[in-house]
C-alpha positions in Angstrom: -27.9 10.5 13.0 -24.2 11.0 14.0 -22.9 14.4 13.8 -21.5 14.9 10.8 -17.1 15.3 10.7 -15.7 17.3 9.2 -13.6 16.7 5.8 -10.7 18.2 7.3 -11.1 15.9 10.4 -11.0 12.9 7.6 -8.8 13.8 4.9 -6.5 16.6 6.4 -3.0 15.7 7.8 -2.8 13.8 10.6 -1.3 15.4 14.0 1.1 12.7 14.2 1.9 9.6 12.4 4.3 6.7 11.0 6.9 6.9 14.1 10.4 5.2 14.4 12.4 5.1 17.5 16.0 6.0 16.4 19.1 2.6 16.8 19.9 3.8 20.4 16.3 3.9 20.9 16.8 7.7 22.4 15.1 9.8 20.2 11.9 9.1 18.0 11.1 10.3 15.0 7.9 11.2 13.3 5.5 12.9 10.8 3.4 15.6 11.2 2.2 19.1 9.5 4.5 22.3 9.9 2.7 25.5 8.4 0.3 22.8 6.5 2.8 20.7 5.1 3.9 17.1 6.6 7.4 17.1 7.9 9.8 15.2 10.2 10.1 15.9 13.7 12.9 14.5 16.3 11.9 14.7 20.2 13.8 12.6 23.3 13.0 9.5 24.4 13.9 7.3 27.4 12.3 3.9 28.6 11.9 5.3 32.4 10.0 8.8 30.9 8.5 8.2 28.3 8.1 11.0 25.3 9.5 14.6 25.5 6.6 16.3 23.5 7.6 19.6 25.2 10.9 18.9 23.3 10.1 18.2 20.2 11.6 19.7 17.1 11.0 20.1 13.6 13.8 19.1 11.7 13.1 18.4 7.7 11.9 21.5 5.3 9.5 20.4 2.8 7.2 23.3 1.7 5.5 21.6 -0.7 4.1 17.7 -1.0 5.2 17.0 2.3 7.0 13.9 3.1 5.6 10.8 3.5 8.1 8.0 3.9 11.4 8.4 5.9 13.9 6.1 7.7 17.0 6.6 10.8 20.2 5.7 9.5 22.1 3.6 12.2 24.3 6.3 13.2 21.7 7.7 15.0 22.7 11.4 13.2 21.4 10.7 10.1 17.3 11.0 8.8 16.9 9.6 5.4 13.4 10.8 3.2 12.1 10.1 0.1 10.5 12.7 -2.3 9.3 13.5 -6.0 8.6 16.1 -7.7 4.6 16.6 -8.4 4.0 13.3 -8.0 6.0 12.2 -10.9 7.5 9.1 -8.3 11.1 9.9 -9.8 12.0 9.9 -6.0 15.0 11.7 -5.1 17.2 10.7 -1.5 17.6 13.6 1.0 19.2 13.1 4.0 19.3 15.7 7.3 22.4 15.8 9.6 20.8 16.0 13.4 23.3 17.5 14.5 24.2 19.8 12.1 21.0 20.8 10.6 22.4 20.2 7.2 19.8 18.8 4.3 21.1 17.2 1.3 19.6 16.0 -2.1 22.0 12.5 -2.2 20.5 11.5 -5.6 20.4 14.8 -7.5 19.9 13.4 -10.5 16.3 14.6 -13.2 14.2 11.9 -14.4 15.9 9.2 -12.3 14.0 7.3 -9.8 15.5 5.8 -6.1 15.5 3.3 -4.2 16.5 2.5 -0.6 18.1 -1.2 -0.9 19.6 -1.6 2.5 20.5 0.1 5.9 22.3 -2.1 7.9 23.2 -2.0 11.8 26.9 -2.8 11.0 27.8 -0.4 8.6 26.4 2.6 10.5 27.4 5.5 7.8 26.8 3.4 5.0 23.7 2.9 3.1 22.4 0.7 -0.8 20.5 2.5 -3.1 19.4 1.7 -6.5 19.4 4.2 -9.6 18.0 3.9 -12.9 19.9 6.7 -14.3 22.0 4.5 -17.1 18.9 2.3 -18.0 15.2 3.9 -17.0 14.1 0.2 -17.2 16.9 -1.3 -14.7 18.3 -0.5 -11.5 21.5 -0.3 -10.6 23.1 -0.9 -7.2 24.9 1.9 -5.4 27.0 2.4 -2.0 26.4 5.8 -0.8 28.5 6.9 2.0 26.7 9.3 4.4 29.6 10.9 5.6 31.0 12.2 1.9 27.7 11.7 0.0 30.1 10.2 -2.8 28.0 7.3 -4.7 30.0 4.2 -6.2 28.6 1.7 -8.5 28.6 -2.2 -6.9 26.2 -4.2 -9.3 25.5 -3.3 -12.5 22.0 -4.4 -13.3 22.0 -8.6 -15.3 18.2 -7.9 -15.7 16.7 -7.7 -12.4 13.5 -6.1 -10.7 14.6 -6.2 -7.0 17.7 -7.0 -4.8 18.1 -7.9 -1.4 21.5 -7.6 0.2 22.7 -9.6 3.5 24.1 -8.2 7.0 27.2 -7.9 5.5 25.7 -4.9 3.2 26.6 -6.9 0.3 23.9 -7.4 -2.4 23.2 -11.4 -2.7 20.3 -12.1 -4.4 18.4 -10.7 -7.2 15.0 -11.6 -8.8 15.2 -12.4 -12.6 11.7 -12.2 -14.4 10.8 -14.1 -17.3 8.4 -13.8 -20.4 5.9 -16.5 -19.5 5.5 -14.4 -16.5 7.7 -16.7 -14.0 10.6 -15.6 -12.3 14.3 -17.0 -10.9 15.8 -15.8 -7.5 19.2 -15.6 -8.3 21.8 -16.0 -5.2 25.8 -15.5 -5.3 28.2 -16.0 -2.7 30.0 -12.9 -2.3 30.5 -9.6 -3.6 32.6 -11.1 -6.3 30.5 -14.1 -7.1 29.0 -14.7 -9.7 24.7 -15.7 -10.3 23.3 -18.7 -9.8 19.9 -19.7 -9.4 18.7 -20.7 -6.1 14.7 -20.7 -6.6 12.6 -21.1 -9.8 9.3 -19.5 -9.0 6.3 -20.2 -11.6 3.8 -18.1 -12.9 1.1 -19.3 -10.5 3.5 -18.4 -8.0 4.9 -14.8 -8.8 2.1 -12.5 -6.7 2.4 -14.5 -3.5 6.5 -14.9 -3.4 8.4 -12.3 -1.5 12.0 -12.8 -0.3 12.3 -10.9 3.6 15.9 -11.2 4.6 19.3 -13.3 5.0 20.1 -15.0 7.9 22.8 -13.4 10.1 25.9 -15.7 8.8 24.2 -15.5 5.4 23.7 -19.0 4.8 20.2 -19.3 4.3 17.1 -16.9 3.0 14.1 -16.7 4.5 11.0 -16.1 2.3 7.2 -15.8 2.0 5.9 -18.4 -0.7 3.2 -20.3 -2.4 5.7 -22.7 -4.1 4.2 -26.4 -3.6 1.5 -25.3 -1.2 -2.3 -23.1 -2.0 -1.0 -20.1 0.5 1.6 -18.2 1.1 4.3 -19.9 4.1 7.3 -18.7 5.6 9.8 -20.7 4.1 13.5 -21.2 5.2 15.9 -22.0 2.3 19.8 -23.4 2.3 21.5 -20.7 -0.1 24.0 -23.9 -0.7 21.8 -26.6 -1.3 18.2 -25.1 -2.1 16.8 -27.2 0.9 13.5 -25.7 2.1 12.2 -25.8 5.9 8.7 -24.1 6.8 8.5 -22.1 9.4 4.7 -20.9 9.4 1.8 -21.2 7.4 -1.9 -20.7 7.5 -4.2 -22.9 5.7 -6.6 -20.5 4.2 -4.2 -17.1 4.7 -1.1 -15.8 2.9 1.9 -14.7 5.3 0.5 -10.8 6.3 4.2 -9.9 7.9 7.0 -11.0 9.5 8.9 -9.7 13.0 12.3 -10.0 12.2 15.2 -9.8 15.2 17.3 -6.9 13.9 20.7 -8.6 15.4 19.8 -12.2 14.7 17.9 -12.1 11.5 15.8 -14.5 12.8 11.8 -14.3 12.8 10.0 -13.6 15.7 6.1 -13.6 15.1 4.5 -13.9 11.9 1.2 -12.4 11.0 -1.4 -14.0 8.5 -4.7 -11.8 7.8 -8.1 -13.9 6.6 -10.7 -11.5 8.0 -8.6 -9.8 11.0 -4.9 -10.3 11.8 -3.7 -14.0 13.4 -0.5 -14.3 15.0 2.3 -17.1 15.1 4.9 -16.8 17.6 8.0 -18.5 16.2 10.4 -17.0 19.1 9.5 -18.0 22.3 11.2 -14.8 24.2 8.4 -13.4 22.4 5.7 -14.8 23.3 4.9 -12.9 26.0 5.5 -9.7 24.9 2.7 -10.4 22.4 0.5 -11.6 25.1 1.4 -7.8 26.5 1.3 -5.8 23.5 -2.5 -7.5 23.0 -3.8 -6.6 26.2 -2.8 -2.6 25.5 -5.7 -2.4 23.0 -8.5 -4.2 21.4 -7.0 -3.5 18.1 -5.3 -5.5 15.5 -1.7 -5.2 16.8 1.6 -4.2 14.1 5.0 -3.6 15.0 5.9 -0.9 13.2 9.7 -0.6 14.3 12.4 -1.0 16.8 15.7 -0.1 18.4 18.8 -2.1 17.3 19.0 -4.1 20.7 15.2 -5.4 19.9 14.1 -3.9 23.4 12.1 -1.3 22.5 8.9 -1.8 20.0 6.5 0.8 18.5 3.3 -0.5 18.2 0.3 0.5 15.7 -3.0 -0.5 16.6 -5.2 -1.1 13.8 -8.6 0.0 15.0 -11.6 0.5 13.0 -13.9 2.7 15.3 -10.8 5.0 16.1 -8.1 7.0 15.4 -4.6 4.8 15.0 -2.8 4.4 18.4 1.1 4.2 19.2 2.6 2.8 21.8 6.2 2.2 22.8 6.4 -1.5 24.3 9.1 -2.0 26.2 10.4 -5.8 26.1 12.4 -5.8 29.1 9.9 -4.4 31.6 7.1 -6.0 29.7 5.6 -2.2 29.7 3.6 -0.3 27.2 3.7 3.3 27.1 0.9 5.5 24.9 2.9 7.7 22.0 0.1 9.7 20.3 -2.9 8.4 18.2 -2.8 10.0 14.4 -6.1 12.0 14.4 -7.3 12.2 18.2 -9.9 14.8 16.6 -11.4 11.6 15.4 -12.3 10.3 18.8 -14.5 13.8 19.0 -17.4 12.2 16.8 -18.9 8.9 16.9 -17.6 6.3 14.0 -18.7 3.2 12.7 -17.9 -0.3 13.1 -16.4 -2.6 10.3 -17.6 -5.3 9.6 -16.2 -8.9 8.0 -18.5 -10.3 5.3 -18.6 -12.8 3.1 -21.1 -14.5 -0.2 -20.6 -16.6 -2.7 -20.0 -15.5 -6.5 -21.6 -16.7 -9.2 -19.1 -19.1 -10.3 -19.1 -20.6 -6.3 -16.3 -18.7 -5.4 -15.9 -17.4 -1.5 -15.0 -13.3 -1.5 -14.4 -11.9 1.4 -14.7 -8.2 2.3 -16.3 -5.3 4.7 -19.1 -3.5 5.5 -19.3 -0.5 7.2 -22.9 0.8 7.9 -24.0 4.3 9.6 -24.0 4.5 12.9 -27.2 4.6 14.8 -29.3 3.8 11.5 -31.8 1.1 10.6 -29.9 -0.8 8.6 -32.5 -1.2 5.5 -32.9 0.5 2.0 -29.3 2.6 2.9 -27.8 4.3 0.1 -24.6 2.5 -1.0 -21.1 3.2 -2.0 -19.7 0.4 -3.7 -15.2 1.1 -2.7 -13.2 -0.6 -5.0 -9.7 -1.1 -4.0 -6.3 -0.6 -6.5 -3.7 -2.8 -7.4 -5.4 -5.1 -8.4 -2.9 -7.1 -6.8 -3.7 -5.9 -3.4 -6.6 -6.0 -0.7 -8.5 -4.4 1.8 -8.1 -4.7 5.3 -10.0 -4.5 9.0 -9.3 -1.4 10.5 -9.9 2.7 10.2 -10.6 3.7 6.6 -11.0 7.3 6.0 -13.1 6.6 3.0 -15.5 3.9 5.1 -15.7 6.4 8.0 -16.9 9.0 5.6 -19.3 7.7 3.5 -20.9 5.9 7.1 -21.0 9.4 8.6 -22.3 10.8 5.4 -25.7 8.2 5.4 -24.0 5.7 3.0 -23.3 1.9 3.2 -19.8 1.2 2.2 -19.2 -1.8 1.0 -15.2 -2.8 0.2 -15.0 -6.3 -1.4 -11.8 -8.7 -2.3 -12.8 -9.6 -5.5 -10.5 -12.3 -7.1 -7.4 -11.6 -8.1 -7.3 -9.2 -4.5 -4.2 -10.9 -2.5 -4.0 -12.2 0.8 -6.4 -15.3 0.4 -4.0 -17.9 -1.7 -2.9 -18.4 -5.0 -5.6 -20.0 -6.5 -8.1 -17.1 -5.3 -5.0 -14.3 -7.2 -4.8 -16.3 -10.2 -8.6 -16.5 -10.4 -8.5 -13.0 -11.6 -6.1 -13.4 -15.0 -7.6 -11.9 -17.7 -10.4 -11.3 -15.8 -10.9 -7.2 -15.7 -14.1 -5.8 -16.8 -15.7 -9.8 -16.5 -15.2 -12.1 -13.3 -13.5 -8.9 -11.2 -16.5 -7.3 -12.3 -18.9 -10.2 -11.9 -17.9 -10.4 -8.4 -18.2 -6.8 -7.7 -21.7 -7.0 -9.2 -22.3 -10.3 -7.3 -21.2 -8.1 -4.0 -23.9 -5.7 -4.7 -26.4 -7.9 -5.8 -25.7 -9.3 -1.6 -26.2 -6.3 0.4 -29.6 -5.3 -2.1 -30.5 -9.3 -1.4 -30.1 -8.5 2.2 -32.4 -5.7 1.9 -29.6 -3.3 3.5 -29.2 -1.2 0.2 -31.8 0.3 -2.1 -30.8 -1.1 -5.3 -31.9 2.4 -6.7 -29.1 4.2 -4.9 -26.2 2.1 -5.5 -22.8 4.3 -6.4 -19.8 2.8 -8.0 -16.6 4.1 -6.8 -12.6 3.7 -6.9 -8.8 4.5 -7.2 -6.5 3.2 -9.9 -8.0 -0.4 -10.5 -10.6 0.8 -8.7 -11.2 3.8 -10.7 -11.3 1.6 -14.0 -14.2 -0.7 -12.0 -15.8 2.2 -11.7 -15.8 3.0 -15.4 -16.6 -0.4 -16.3 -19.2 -0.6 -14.2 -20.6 2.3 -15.9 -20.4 0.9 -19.4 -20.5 -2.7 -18.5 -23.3 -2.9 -15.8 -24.6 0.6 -16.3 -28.0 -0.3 -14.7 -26.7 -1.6 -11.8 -25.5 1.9 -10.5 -26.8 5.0 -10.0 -23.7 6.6 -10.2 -19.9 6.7 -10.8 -16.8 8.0 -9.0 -13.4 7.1 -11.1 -10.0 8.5 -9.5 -7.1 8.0 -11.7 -8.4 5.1 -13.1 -7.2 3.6 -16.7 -10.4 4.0 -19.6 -8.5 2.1 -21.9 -6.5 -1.1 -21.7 -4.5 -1.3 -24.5 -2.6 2.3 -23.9 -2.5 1.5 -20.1 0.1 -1.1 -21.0 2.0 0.8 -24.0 2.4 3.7 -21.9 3.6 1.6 -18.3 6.7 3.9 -16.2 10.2 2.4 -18.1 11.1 1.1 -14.6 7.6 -1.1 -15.2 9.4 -2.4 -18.2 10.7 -5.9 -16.5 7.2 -6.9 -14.8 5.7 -6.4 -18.2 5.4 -10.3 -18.6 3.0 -10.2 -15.4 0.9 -7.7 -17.5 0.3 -9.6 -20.8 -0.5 -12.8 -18.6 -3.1 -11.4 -16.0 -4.5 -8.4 -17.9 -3.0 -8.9 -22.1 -0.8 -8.0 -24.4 -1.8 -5.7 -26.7 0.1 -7.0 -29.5 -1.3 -10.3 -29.6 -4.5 -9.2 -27.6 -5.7 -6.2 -28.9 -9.4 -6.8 -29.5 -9.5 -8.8 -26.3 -8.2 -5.3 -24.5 -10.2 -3.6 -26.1 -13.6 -5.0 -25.1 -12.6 -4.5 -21.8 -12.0 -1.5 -21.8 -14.3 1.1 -20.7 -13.6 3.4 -23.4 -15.3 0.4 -25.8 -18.6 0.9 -24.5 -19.2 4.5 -23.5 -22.2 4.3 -25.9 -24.0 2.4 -23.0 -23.2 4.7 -19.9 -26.7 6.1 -18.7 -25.3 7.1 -15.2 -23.6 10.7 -14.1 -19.5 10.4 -13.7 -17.2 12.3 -11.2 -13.5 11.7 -12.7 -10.1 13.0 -11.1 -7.2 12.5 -12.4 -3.4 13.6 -11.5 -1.7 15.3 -14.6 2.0 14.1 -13.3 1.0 10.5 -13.0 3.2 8.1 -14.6 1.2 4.9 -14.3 -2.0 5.9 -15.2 -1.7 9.1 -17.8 -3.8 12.2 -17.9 -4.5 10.5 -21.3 -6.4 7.6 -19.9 -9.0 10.4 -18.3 -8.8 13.0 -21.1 -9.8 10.2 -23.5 -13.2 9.1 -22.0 -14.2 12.7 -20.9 -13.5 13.6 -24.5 -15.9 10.9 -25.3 -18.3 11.8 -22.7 -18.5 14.9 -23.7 -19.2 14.1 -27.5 -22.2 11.7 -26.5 -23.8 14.3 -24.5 -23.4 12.3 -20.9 -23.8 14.2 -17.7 -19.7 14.1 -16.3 -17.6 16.2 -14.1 -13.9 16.5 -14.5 -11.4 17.2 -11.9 -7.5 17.3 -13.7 -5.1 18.4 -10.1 -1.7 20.0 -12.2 0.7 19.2 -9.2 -0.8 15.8 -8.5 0.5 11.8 -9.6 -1.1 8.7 -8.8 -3.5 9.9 -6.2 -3.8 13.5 -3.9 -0.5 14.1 -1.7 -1.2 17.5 -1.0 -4.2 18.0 2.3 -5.7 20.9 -0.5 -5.9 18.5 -3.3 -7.6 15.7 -1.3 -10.3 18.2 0.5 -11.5 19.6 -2.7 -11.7 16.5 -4.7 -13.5 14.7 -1.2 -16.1 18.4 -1.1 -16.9 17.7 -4.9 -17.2 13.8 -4.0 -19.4 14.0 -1.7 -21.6 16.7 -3.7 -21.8 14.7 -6.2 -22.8 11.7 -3.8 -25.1 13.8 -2.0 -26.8 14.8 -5.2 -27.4 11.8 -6.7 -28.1 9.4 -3.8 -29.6 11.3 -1.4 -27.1 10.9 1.6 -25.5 14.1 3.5 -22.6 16.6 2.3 -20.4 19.1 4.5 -20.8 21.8 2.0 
């Protein structure tokens, strides 16, 4: 058996992570832990040298949640971070001066959320956010100049969900959702212009649209979408005349990401992800810098960001049996250089392999997902940890999982599945899922397990049920729903009832609610329907031991949604423990947080499968 790593190892801050290389591509940026807490550091940089480690500097001051998402202006001076407060996700803007040292708050405003719109190359001090500090349902668009901090209004908000602005920094299209669930992306000319619709998407079409960016001259958009096609394909469209060109496409694959030239606007290499990442190569000048970047590591390659004159790329190598590597690819020289890998304590212990898998469901449906078994185990009668990912509207991918990695080190089979309605695998496999939780989602998740027992890998006596946000409301229906299928059930900040999920949704959620009432229901015209699929419905039937943690500052899933079914739990005499974190939100920022919740998960793991604990 492997020797067992420790939480801390797993679920602690990384070392280093998340680097950008600043416009001039002379410093880099990144985040790592100062006195426990995750903050920005700043060290030199130089094609010829290499990093500066010896230099590097601390230059943020968060001594609380850390910070976990931060950007360069194109000044160079300028480091622009996100933050909340608890985990409420009513993000504020700070900025620091590099020069001066200086930290501001640039959206000081209580209760009001931000977002980061646009930098822009050209307009170097000058930066689009938008606020929803005159309407908590809309946001409004905002110039904020760096140099003054002083905010003026551009776009007051028609109705919209999301903006994208051109090179010009000048907001040109907007995305207008509608109550059957469909939406319009709306274009205008100029600053003065007024809306006009350039693209009607339908409902079948909403999940697997995206608009990435305006050409340079602004004449044309390019976009991923499913419109007239089963997957997702990088589209080209005349803002003018609504003519479409396709660029890419994959035929069982939605468009994974797209490397865009940050002078040229046009794309470079697309990615499309079935099982593992496939790569097109639109620009030729880049083809052989991929060819490069491939042979620096066996991982799944991801450029993560680049200089303003496109020379110099930071690349993340997805790796499953590893910690994440960085290098700095130099396009000129055709050169890779090693950064720093997030966790290198990882590379101390010996981790498992994941693994692509696929059955079919019930219904003849093909779902796709990942195994990861112990290392250096027979592979027969394992205990097993069913992961269910959130969203729904999302996936899982190849590459390191914390989670896998620990329930593998720990003795368990993890099994992580792409039930319908996951993204990624076309429209037809998304829409598959509406009106589906708690009965096909389910059914395939049950289907999933019913495999691995079939296969004679798990014991179908030690089978746990286990998730985050969706996940954490598969876990609770599995429970109620299928409560002799498991042996257990971990539920983080999962919803127990649908109907007061959807009446209680963030007010910035307010627009999207359409996509609610058509792939989950509306609990005005629905509300018996919601109701028997929620797990609070059937918490008569639960036979099996619950572990449930829940933020109390989380504003998409409420403290209520937990307290409800403990309460009920509690009344019926069921065997439940009950983790409420006070300075948490959706999920565990803070490193303390995370390694008590992953000691008591584990415990309880340990305790009622048989596999190992650290404690």
């Amino acid at each position: 058996m492997a020797e067992l790593i420790p939480l801390p190892v797993l679920f602690g801050n990384p070392e280093r992570v998340a680097p950008q290389i600043s416009p001039d591509a002379a410093q880099l940026a990144w985040i790592a832990p100062r006195d426990g807490v995750l903050n920005v550091w700043v060290a030199p940089v130089s094609a010829e040298t290499g990093l500066d480690l010896a230099a590097a500097r601390v230059v943020t001051s968060d001594t609380d949640r850390g910070i976990r998402q931060f950007e360069w202006a194109h000044d160079g001076r300028h480091l622009l971070y996100l933050q909340d407060t608890g985990g409420d996700e009513n993000w504020r803007l700070h900025d620091v001066d590099l020069i001066t040292m200086d930290e501001r708050d640039l959206t000081p405003f209580d209760g009001v959320q931000t977002e980061l719109i646009a930098v822009e190359p050209s307009f170097p001090s000058e930066i689009l956010v938008g606020l929803n500090k005159d309407n908590p349902q809309l946001h409004d668009v905002y110039r904020l100049d760096l140099r003054t901090g002083e905010l003026t209004k551009e776009v007051e908000n028609p109705g919209f969900i999301g903006w994208l602005a051109d090179p010009q920094l000048t907001v040109r299209a907007g995305f207008q959702p509608h109550p059957d669930g469909s939406m319009t992306i709306m274009v205008r000319n100029g600053a003065d212009g007024g809306w006009r619709a350039l693209l009607e998407v339908a409902e079948e079409d909403a999940l697997s649209t995206d608009a990435i960016t305006f050409s340079q001259d602004g004449s044309s958009l390019l976009l991923a979408s499913s419109a007239g096609a089963e997957t997702a394909r990088l589209v080209r469209i005349d803002v003018a005349t609504g003519a479409a060109e396709i660029l890419a496409s994959d035929p069982v694959a939605d468009v994974s990401g797209v490397k865009i030239h940050p002078r040229t606007r046009e794309p470079q290499i697309v990615s499309f992800q079935y099982a593992r990442m496939d790569y097109q190569v639109l620009d030729p000048s880049a083809a052989d810098d991929l060819a490069s970047i491939r042979g620096l590591h066996p991982g799944d390659p991801s450029i993560a960001s680049g200089d303003d004159a496109d020379r110099i790329w930071l690349v993340a190598f997805t790796n499953d049996a590893g910690p994440v590597p960085y290098y700095a690819y130099d396009r000129q020289t055709g050169i890779g250089r090693f950064l720093f890998e997030h966790q290198p304590e990882l590379s101390r212990y010996e981790l498992a392999a994941m693994e692509p898998f696929s059955f079919t469901s019930r219904d003849g449906l093909t779902i796709n997902g990942y195994l990861t078994f112990p290392a250096d185990t027979e592979r027969t009668g394992l205990p097993t940890v069913l992961n269910v990912h959130g969203g729904p509207w999302a996936r899982d991918r190849w590459g390191y999982s914390p989670e896998a990695q620990w329930l593998a080190n720990r003795g368990c089979l993890c099994v992580q599945v792409n039930f319908r309605g996951s993204t990624g695998y076309g429209k037809a496999f998304i829409n598959a899922g509406d009106r589906e939780w708690g009965a096909r989602m389910q059914d395939d998740l049950s289907d999933a397990v019913a495999h691995v027992i079939g296969q004679g890998w798990a014991d179908p006596a030690r089978v746990a049920i286990y998730g985050g946000s969706y996940g954490g409301y598969a876990a609770l229906a599995g429970a109620t729903f299928t409560p002799d299928l498991y042996r257990c059930a971990v539920d983080i900040v999962g919803p127990s009832n649908l109907i007061t999920l959807i009446q209680t949704i963030p007010p910035y959620w307010a627009p999207l609610i359409a996509q609610f009432h058509r792939r989950v229901g509306d609990p005005e015209k629905d509300a018996d329907f919601l109701w028997s699929r929620s797990p609070l419905s059937a918490v008569d039937r639960i036979r099996i031991p619950l572990l449930i943690a829940q933020g109390a500052n989380d504003p998409r899933v409420k403290q209520a949604e937990a307290e409800q079914i403990v309460a009920a739990l509690e009344k019926a005499g069921i065997d439940h423990e009950y983790m409420l974190f006070p300075d948490e939100g959706h999920g565990f920022a803070k490193p303390e947080n995370r390694l008590r919740f992953y000691a008591a998960a584990e415990g309880f793991l340990a305790k009622h499968l048989g596999g190992r604990a650290q404690y």
